[in-house]
C-alpha positions as CSV (number, residue, x, y, z in Angstrom):
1,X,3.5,-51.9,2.1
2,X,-0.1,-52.5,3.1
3,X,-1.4,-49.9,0.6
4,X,0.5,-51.6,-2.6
5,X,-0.6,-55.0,-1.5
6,X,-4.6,-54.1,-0.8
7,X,-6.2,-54.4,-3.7
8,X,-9.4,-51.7,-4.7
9,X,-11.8,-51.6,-7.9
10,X,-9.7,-48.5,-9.3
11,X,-6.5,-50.5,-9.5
12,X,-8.4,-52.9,-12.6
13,X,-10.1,-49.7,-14.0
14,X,-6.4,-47.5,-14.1
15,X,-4.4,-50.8,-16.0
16,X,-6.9,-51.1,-18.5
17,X,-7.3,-47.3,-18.9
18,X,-3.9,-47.2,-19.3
19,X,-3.3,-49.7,-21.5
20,X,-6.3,-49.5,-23.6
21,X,-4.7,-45.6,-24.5
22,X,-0.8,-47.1,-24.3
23,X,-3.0,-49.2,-27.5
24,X,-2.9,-45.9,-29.5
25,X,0.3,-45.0,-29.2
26,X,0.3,-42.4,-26.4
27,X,2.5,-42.9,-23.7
28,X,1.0,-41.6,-20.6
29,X,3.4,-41.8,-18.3
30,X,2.2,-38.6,-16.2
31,X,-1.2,-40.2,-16.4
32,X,-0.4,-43.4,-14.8
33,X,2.0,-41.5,-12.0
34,X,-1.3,-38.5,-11.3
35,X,-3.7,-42.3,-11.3
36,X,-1.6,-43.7,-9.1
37,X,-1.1,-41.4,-6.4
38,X,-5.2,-40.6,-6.7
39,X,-5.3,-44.0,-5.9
40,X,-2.5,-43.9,-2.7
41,X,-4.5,-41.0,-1.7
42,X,-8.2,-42.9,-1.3
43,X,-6.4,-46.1,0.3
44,X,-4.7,-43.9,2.9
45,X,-7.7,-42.3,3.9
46,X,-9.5,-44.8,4.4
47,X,-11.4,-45.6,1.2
48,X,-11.6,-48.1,-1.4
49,X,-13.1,-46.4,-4.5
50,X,-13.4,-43.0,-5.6
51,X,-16.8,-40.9,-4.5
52,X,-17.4,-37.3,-4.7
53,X,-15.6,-36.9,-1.1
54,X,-12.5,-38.9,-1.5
55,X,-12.5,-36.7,-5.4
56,X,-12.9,-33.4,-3.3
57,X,-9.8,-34.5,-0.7
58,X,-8.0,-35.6,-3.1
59,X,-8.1,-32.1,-5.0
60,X,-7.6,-29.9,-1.0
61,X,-4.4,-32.1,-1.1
62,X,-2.9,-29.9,-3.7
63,X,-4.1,-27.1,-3.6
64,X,-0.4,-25.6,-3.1
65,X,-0.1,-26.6,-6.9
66,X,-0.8,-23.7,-9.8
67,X,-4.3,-23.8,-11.1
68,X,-3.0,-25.0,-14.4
69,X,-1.6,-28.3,-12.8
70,X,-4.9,-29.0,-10.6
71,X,-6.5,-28.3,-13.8
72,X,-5.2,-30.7,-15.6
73,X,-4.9,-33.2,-12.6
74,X,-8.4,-32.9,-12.2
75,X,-8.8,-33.5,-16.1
76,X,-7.1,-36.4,-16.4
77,X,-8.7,-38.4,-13.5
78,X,-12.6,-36.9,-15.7
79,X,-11.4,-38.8,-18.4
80,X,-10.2,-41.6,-16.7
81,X,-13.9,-42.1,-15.1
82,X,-15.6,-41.5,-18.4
83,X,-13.4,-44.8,-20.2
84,X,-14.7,-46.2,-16.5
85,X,-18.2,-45.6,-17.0
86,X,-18.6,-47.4,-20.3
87,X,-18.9,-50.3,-18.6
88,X,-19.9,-49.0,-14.8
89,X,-23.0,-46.8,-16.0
90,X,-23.5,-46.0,-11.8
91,X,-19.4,-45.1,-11.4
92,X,-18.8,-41.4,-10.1
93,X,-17.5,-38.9,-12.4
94,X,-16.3,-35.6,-11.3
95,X,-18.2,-32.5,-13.1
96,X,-16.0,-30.4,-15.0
97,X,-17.7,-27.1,-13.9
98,X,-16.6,-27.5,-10.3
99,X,-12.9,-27.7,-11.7
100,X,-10.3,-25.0,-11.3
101,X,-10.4,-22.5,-13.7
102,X,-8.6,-22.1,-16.2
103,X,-6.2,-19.1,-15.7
104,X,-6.2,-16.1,-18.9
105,X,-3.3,-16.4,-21.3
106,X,-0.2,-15.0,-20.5
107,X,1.5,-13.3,-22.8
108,X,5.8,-14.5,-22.8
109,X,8.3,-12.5,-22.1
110,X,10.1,-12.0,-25.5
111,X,13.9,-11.8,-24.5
112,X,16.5,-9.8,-26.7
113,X,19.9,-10.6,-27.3
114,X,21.2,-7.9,-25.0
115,X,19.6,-9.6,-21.7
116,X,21.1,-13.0,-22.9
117,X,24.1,-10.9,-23.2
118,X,23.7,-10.2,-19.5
119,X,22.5,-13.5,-18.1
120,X,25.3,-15.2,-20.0
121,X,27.8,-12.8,-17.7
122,X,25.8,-13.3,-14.4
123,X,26.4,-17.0,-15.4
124,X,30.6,-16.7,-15.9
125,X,30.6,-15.3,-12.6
126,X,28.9,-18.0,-10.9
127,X,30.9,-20.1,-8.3
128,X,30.8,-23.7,-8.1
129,X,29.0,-25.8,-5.9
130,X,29.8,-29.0,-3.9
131,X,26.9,-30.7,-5.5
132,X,27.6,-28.5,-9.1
133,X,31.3,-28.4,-9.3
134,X,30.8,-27.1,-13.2
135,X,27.7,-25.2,-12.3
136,X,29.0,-21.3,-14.3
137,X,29.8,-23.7,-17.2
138,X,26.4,-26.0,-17.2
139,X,24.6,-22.2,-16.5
140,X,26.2,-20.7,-19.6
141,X,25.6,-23.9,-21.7
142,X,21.6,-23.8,-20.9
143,X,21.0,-20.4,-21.8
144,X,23.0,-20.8,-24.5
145,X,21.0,-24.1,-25.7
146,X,17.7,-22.7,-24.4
147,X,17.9,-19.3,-26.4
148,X,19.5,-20.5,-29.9
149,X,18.2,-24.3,-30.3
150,X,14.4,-23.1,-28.9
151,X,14.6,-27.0,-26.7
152,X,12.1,-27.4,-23.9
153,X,13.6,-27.3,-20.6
154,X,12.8,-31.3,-20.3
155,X,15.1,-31.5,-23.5
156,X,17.6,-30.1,-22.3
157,X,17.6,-31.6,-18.6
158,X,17.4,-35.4,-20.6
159,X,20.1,-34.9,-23.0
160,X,23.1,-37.3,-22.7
161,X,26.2,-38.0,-23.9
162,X,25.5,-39.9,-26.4
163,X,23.1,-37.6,-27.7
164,X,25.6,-35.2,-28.7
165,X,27.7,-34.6,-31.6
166,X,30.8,-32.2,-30.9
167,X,32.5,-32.2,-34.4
168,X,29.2,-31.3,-36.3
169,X,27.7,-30.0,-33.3
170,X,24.0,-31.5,-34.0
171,X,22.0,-32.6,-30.4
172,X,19.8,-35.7,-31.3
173,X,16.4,-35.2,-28.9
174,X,14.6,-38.4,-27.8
175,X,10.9,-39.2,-27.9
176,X,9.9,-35.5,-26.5
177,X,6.6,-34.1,-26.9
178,X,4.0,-35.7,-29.5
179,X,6.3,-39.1,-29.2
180,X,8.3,-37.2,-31.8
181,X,12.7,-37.6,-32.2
182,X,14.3,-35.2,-34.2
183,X,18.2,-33.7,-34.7
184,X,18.9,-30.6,-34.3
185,X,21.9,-28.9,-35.5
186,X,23.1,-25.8,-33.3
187,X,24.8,-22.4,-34.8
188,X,28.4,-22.1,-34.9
189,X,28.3,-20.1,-31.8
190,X,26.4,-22.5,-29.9
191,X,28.6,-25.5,-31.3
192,X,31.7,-24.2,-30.1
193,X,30.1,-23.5,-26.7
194,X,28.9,-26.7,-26.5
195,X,33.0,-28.2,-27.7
196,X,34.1,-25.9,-24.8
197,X,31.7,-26.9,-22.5
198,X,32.5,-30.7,-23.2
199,X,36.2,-29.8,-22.7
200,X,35.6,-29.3,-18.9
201,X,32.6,-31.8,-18.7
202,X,34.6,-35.2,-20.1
203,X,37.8,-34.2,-17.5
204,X,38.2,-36.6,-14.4
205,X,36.7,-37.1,-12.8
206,X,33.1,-36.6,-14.3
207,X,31.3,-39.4,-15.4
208,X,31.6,-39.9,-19.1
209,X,29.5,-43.1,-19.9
210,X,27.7,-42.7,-23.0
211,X,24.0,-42.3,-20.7
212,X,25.9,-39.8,-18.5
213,X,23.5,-36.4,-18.3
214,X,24.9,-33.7,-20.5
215,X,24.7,-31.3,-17.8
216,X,25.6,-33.0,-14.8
217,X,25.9,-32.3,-11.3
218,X,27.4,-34.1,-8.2
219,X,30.8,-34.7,-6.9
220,X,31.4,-36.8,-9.6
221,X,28.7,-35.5,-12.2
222,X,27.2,-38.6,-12.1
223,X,23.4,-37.8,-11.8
224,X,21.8,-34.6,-14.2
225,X,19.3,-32.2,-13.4
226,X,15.6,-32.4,-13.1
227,X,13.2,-30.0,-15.5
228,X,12.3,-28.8,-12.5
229,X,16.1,-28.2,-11.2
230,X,17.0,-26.5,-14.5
231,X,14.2,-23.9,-14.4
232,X,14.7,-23.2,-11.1
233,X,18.6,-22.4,-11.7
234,X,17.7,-20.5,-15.1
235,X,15.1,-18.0,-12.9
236,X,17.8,-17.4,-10.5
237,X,19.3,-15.8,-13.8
238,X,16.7,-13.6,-15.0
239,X,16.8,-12.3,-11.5
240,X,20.6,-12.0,-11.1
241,X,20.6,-10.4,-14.3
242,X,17.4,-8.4,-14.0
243,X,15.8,-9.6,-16.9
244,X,12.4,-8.1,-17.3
245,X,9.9,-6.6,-20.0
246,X,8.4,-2.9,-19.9
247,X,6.1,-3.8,-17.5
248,X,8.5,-5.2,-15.2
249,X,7.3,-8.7,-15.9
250,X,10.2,-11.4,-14.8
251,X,10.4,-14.2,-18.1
252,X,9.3,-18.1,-17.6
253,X,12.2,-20.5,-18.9
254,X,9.7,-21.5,-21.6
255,X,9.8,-17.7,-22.6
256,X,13.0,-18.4,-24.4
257,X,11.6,-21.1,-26.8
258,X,9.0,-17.7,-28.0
259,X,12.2,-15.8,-27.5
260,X,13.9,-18.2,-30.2
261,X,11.0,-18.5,-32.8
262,X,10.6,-15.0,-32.6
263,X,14.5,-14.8,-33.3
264,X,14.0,-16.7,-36.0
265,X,11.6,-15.0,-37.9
266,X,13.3,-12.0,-37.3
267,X,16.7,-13.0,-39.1
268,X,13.9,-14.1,-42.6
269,X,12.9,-11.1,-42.5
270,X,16.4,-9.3,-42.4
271,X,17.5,-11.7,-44.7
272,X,14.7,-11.4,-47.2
273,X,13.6,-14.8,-47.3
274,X,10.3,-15.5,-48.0
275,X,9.1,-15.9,-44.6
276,X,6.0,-18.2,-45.2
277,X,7.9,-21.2,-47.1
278,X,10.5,-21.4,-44.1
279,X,7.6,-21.9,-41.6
280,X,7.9,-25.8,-42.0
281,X,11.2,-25.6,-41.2
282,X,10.9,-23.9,-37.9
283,X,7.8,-26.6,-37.1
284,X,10.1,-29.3,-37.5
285,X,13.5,-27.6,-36.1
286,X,11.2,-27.0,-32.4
287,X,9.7,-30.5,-33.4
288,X,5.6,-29.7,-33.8
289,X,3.2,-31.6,-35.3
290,X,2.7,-28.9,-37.7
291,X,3.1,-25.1,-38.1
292,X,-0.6,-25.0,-36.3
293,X,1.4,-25.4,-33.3
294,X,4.8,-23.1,-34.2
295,X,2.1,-20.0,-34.5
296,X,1.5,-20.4,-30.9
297,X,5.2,-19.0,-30.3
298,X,5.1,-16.0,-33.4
299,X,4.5,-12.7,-31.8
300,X,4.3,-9.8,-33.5
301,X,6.8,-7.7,-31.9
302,X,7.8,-3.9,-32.6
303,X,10.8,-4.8,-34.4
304,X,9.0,-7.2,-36.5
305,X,6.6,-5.1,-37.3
306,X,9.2,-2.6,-38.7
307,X,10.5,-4.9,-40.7
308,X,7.3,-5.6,-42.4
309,X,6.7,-2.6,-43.1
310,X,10.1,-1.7,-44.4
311,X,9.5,-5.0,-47.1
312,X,5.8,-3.5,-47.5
313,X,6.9,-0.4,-49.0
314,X,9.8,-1.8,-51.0
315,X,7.5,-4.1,-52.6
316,X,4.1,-1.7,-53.0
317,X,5.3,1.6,-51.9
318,X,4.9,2.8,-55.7
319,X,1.3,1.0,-55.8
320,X,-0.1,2.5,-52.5
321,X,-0.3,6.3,-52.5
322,X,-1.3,8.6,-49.7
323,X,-5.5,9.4,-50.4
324,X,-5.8,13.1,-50.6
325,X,-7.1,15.0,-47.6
């Protein structure tokens, strides 16, 4: 109580921050929650303002944390004190080389269908749990979801009730990443998983108010899980299932969002579309700004690359001839 009622110089500085970028339209709730607990931190140890030593604490605090997440901690809180020193030339600002580095690119774990195949069995043979009664049935539902729709995890974790629609089998997903809504429409498959899933999930004595969580968990399935809670279960998965790449690498849950774009460009090319032209569509279907942003997840893997060349030849294989030796 005494920290919340003591008032410092970085509680003024953090409101207008906030709202001054709230102004353009960007929500920044992790900001304000990574601001605020910078700020928790100085007043519990003693301070009143930030300095180069209360910064430095701050950062040792978690250093438990993946470099990416420091990273981007320690971002944050340089931008912050840049808005800061526009009016406060003599403010501290924490130098950017001294911040964690940045760790090299690593490349996802395309999955196929055959380890789905497998997960989704590991899943059907899962017992349930005092606090996850319909835990095989949630399971098989996420991978399910996660490997056919392309959703982020945090999607998938904040869908309701009301944000589904059994008879046409379309999942409506709420001011996600970029601020941006969209529908999405599911397969068949993944429709009439979702009607049998909803079967079990809308019996007594489950909650079933409209803002219930789709996949819920509890006694009486009245609280849903966290991003966090949903990546950890879909991990114990790909280990249950032994889900891996050549090199033995175990996939990320985002892995199956490249798994499904990858998927996806796959069946064009099977299909003979023209793959180029239905590039928008994916953008919007996995609800980017623009297909700038779908290229991060199209990989060129070996079966791709077979089928390119298969649909090279047909088209120029009379054209292009073999140069004599």
């Amino acid at each position: 109580m005494h920290e919340t009622a003591l008032s410092t110089p970085l509680d003024r500085w953090i409101a207008t921050w906030l709202a001054h970028q709230r102004a353009l339209g960007r929500g920044y709730d992790s900001e304000e929650w990574i601001l605020g607990h910078l700020r928790r931190f100085v007043v519990s140890t003693g301070g009143i303002d930030l300095d180069q030593v209360a910064f430095n604490r701050w950062c040792d605090s978690f250093r438990h944390l993946s470099a990416t997440t420091r990273r981007g901690r320690q971002v944050i809180v340089h931008k912050f004190c840049l808005f800061r020193r526009r009016s406060e030339p003599d403010c501290f600002v924490p130098d950017p080389l001294y911040f964690v580095r940045q760790l090299p690119y690593r490349r996802p774990v395309i999955l196929d269908p055959a380890q789905v195949s497998r997960m989704l069995a590991v899943a059907d043979l899962l017992g349930p749990m005092p606090n996850s009664p319909l835990l095989p049935c949630v399971m098989r539902l996420a991978v399910i979801i996660l490997y056919t729709a392309g959703l982020r995890r945090g999607e998938l974790a904040r869908l309701t009730l009301d944000d589904v629609e059994p008879q046409t089998g379309v999942l409506r997903i709420r001011a996600s990443k970029f601020h941006k809504s969209r529908l999405v429409p599911l397969s068949l498959d993944a429709a009439d998983a979702l009607r049998t899933y909803l079967r079990r999930r809308l019996a007594p004595p489950f909650d079933t108010g409209p803002s219930a969580a789709l996949l819920c968990c509890g006694p009486s399935g009245r609280h849903g899980y966290t991003g966090a809670g949903l990546g950890q279960a879909v991990t114990r998965l790909f280990i249950a299932a032994d889900v891996r790449d050549c090199e033995g690498r175990l996939p990320t849950v985002h892995d199956m969002r490249h798994s499904f774009a990858v998927q996806a460009l796959l069946r064009w090319y099977r299909a003979g579309a023209d793959v180029q032209s239905c590039l928008p569509s994916l953008a919007m279907y996995m609800g980017h700004v623009s297909i700038v942003s779908t290229a991060h997840y199209l990989h060129f893997v070996p079966a791709m690359r077979e089928l390119a060349s298969r649909r090279f030849e047909a088209a120029f294989g009379t054209i292009v001839v073999e140069a004599a030796p």
